[in-house]
N, C-alpha and C positions, 0 to 999 in steps of 0.2 A: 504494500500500500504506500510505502514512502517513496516509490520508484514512481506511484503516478503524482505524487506532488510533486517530485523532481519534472516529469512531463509539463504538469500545468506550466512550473517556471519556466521550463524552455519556452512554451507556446508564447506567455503574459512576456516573455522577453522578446520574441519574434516580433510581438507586435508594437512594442517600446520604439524598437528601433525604426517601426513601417510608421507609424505616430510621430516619431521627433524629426524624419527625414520629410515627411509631409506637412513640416511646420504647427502640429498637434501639439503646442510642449505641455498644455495642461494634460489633456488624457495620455503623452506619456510619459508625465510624472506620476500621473495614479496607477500607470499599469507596471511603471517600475519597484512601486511600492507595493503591488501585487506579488510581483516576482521576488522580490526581495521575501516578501509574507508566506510564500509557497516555496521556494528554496530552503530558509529557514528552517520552516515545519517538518519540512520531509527529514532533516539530521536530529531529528527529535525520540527516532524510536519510540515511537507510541504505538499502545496498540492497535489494530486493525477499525475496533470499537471507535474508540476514541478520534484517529482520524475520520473516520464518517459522520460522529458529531461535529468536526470543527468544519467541515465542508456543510453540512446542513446549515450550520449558524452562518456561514460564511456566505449561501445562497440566498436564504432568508436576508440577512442584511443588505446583498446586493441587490435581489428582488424588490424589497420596501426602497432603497433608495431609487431605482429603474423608475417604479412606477410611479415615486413623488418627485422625480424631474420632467419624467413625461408627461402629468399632468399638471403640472404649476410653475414649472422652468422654461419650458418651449413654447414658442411663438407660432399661434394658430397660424397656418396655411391655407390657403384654398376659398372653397366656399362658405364656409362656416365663420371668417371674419365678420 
């Protein structure tokens, strides 16, 4: 299980880089702070338990904030102005 948070970091660092070269530097500062968060965790030897909790809390967090940017941060488009 620590091999696929080693994974996430690779990805959350793939994308760091494809974010800072696309002039993104706030989302990739968040997604290096990901990377940094899931690299971390995977040298932690925890058990299999316990990392599926920290991934659970870690969805849940990003889901609640997903859906309170996309509903109160972003700027109506379209018809509905």
């Amino acid at each position: 299980m620590d091999r696929m948070f080693r994974v996430l970091g690779f990805w959350t660092g793939i994308f760091t880089v494809m974010f800072w070269l696309g002039g993104m530097d706030k989302t990739a500062m968040l997604f290096l702070a990901q990377t940094g968060f899931f690299v971390l965790l995977s040298y932690l030897k925890l058990s299999e338990r316990m990392y599926m909790y920290v991934f659970a809390a870690y969805l849940t967090i990003f889901f609640a904030g997903f859906t309170y940017w996309t509903t109160f941060m972003m700027p109506l488009k379209g018809p509905l102005q």
